[in-house]
N, C-alpha and C positions, 0 to 999 in steps of 0.2 A: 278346420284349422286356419288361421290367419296367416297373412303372412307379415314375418317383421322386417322392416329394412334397417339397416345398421351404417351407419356412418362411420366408417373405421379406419386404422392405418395412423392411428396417433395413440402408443406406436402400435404398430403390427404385431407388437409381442401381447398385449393385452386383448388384442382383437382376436386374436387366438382363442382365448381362454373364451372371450366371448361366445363363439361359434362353440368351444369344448362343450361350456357352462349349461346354455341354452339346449344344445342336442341330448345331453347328457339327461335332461328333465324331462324332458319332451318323451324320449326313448321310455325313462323309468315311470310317468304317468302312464303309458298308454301298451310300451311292453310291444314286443315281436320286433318288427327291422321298424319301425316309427322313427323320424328325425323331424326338425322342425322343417317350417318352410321360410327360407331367409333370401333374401338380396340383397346385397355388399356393396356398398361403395367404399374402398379402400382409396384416400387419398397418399398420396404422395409427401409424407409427415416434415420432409426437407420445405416444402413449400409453406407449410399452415408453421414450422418453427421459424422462418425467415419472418412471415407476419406477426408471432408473438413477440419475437422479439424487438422488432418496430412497434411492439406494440400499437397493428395497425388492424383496430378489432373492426370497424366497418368493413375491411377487406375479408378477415376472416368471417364475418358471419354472412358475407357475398357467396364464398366459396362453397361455406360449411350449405348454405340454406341451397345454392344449385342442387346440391351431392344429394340433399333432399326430397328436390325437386324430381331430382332423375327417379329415386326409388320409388318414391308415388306412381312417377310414369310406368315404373318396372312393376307396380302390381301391391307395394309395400299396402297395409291395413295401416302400421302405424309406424312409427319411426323412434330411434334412438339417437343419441351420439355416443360410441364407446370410449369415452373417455369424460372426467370432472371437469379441468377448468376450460374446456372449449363450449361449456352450459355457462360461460360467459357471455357468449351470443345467440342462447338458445331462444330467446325472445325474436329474434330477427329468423330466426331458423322455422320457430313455430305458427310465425308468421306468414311463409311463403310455402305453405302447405296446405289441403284440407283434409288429409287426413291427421288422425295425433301425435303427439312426441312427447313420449315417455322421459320423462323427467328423472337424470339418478337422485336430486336430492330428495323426492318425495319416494323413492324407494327406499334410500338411506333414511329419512323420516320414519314412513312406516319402521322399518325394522329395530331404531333405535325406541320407539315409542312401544312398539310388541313386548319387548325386553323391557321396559317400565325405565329405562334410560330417560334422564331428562338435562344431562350435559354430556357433552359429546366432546372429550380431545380432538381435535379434528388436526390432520396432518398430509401434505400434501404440497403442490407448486406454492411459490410466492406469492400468485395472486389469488389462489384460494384460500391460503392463510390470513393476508394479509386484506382484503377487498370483501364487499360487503358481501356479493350477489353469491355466494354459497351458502356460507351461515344465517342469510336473512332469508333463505328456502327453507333451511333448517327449520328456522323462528316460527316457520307459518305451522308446522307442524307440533307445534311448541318445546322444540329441542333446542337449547343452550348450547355455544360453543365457547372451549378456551384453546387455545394456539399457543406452542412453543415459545421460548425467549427469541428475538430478534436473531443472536447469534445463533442459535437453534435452526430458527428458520431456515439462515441463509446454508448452514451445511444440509439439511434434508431436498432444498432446492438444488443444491450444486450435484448429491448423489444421482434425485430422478433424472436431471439431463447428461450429467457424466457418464451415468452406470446404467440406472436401469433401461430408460426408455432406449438405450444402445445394447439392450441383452445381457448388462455386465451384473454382477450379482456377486458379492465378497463380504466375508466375515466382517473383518472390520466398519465394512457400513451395517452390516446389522446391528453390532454390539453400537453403534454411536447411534441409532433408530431407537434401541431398547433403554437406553441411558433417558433420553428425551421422553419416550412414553411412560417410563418410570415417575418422571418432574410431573407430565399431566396428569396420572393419579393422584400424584401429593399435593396440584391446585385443584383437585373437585372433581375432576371429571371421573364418570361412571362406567364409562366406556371409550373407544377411540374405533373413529372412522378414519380409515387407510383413502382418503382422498384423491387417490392419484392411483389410474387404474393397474399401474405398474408395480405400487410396494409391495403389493399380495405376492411378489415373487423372492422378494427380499423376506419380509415377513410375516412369520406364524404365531397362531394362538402362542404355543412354548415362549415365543420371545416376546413376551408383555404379559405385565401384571394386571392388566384389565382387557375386559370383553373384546374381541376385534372385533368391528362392522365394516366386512369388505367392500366398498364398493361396487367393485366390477361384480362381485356375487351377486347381490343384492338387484342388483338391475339386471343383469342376467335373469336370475328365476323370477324377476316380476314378469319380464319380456314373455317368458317360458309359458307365464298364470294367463299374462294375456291372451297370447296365441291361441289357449287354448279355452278360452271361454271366458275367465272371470271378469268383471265387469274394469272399467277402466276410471276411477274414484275421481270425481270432482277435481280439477287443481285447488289449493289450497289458497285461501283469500289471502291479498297483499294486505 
């Protein structure tokens, strides 16, 4: 078995689910007390939101690529980031390593592509909505995305930093989540990627009218396929 290192603590509520996701697999492939083999780095999610919101992405992909640096040194086979829009610096990250780094758009790809999905609602921070370097990961896999109305955007951004990524979880922001993925069904899209590894706590298959592709799932059980033998796919041509 490999081991995976995991960049986490953005937030620590989804990092959770990652460790849950991942043992969970690991356990149900292989059966008896079996759990993965993992190494955390859990940052300090105060410090990497001070640098988004300076939006001060060389800093952030200094910190994010150390955290990297260490789990290699700890033993990691390959690495992740538990979390969507911090694969803003994933280039910088995959850079100061030799071992790999598991990519969630190319798991979200795959999974979108398995499903015969070929536009993807995609929801999630501001700058995954709004910025290229998510949906042009997407593209390489030849997945289309369309994005909420602007006012849209900016309530689904204010909940993930209000509510979720702080543990808060409330009706009211589901019903205004399900209102919004309802509108990306009626522009085309086939399905909806939960882009922010925090919605998955807000919301379920029940509340949308089209397929969900969880993020943090989806990279979870690749993490899981890895570990345990399957082969590690080409990155997709720019």
């Amino acid at each position: 078995m490999q081991t995976i290192g995991i960049i986490g603590g953005m937030s620590w509520y989804s990092t959770a689910e990652y460790y849950r996701v991942i043992n969970a697999e690991v356990q149900r492939r292989l059966g008896g007390h079996h759990s993965a083999r993992i190494v955390l780095s859990s940052l300090d999610f105060q410090e990497v939101r001070d640098l988004q919101e300076r939006e001060d992405w060389a800093g952030a992909g200094e910190l994010l690529s150390d955290a990297a640096v260490r789990l290699e040194a700890a033993g990691a086979d390959f690495v992740l980031i538990g979390t969507n829009l911090m694969h803003k610096v994933a280039d910088a990250v995959e850079a100061s390593i030799g071992v790999p780094l598991l990519h969630i758009g190319d798991a979200v790809g795959a999974a979108a592509t398995s499903k015969g999905c070929r536009t993807l609602g995609l929801v999630g921070t501001r700058w995954v909505m709004s910025e290229p370097f998510y949906a042009d990961r997407l593209a390489r896999h030849g997945v289309a995305t369309t994005v909420p109305a602007p006012e849209d955007r900016e309530m689904i951004d204010r909940v993930i930093w209000d509510e979720l990524t702080q543990g808060i979880v409330t009706d009211t922001s589901r019903q205004a989540y399900a209102r919004v993925l309802a509108s990306l069904a009626r522009a085309g899209a086939e399905a909806v990627v939960l882009a922010c590894t925090e919605i998955e706590l807000l919301i379920k298959p029940g509340d949308s009218p089209l397929p969900l592709i969880d993020s943090m799932h989806v990279h979870a059980l690749r993490a899981a396929e890895l570990a345990l033998g399957a082969p590690l796919t080409a990155r997709p041509q720019a």
